[in-house]
N, C-alpha and C positions, 0 to 999 in steps of 0.2 A: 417242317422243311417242305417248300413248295418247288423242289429243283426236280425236273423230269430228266430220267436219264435215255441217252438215245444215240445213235451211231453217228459219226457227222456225217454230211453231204458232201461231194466231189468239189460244187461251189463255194464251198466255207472254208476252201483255203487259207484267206488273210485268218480267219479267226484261229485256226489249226496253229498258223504261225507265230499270230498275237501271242497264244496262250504258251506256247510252247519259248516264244522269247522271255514273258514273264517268267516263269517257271525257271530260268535259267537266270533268272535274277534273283532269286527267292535266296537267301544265307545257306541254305541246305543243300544249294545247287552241287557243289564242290565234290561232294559225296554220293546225289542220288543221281545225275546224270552223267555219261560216258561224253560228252559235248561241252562245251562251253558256250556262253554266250555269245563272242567274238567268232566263234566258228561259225552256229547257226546264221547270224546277223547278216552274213556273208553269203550264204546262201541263193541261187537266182529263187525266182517266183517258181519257174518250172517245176523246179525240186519241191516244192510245198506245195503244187498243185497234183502231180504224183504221188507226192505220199498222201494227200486229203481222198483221192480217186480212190486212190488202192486202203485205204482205209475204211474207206464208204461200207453203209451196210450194202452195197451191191456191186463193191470191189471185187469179186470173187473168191474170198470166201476164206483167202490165209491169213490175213489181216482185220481186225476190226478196231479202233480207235473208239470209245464211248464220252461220252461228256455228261456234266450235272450244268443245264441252262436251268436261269430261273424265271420267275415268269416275264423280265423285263427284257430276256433274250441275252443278259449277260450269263457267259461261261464260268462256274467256278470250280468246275476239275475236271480232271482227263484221267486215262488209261486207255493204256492198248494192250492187243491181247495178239501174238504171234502163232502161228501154229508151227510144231516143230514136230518133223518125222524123221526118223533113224536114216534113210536117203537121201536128207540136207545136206550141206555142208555144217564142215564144223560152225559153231557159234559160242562165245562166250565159253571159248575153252574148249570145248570139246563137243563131239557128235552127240545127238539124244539120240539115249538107248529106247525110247519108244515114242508112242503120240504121244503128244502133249502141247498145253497151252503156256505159253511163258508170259506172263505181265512186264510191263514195261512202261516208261513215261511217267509215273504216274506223280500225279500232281494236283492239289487242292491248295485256293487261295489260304491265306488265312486269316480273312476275313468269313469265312465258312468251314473253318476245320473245326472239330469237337460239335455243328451243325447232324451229324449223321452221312455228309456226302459222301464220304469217301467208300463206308460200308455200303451205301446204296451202289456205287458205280462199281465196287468190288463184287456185289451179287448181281449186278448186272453181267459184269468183264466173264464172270466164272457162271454163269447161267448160258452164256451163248459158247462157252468152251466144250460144257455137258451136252450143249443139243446139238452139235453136230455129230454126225453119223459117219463121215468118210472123211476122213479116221473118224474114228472111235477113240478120243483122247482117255486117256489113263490118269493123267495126274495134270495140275497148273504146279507152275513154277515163277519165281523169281529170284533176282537176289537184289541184297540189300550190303551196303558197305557197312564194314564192321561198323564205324562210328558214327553208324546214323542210327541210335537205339530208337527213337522215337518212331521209324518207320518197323525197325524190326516189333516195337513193342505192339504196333496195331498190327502188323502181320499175324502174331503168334493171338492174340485176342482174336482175329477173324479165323481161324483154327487152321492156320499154317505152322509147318515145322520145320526146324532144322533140321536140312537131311547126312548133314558132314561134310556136304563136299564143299569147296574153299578154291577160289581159284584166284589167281594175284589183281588187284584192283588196276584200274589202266593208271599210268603216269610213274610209273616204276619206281617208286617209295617203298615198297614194302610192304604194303596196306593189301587186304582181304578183300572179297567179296562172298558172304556167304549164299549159297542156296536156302531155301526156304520151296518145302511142296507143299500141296496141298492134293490127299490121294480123291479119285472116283468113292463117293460112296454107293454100295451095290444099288 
């Protein structure tokens, strides 16, 4: 695997978008994002140059977006990492009872899945969640739609767990979203 993981830049917005409109084309999409294609597509530029800013490694500090480039400068996966503190607002159901880092976005071609990027951009996303200091993050978190076992199954291989909580999936069918944490180790 020759893919460097690394924060994007405030200017790599089209690419932020590029990947992220892929990603919303991908058959999985239906399940792993809260978005649809048609919505983002829609989107002005501003909105994409905002979130690539605030995502930067020198966005200030809530937010980081990571990517696996490879050496030709194409993108082949993403994650973002949110920082959540009990004085947010609610999010995804309910308030966080402590710090923590919540994963989000995440996305690898599949043209590089089963490659190893995805555990790389995961030790990456949860390597900068442990080294911040203000907060002092306690656990990472995500969830994962019940019927996307494929994502749950590398979650729980990268030594995530089901923690119980369930909260109803967006689009009011009936469908889940489980939690999945990942605790501080001392």
């Amino acid at each position: 695997m020759d893919y460097v993981m690394r924060a994007v830049r405030p200017d790599e917005w089209p690419q932020v978008r590029q990947l992220r409109l892929d990603a919303l084309k991908d058959p999985a999409a239906p399940v792993a994002f809260l978005e649809s294609y048609e919505e983002a597509v829609a989107k002005p530029d501003v909105f994409w140059q905002e979130r690539a800013a605030a995502a930067a490694e020198d966005g200030g500090g809530c937010v980081r977006q990571f990517v696996a480039e490879s050496p030709d400068g194409v993108w082949a996966g993403t994650v973002t990492v949110l920082v959540e503190s009990p004085e947010d607002d609610v999010r995804f159901g309910e308030a966080a009872e402590l710090h923590q880092a919540h994963l989000v976005g995440v996305f690898v071609r599949p043209g590089a899945r089963g490659s190893g990027v995805t555990d790389a951009l995961f030790r990456e996303a949860v390597a900068w969640a442990w080294s911040l200091s203000s907060p002092r993050l306690e656990r990472v978190r995500l969830y994962v739609h019940e019927k996307n076992p494929r994502a749950a199954a590398f979650y729980r291989r990268f030594g995530f767990v089901p923690s119980g909580q369930r909260i109803p999936a967006p689009g009011g069918r009936g469908e889940l979203e489980l939690e999945y944490v990942l605790g501080r180790q001392a």
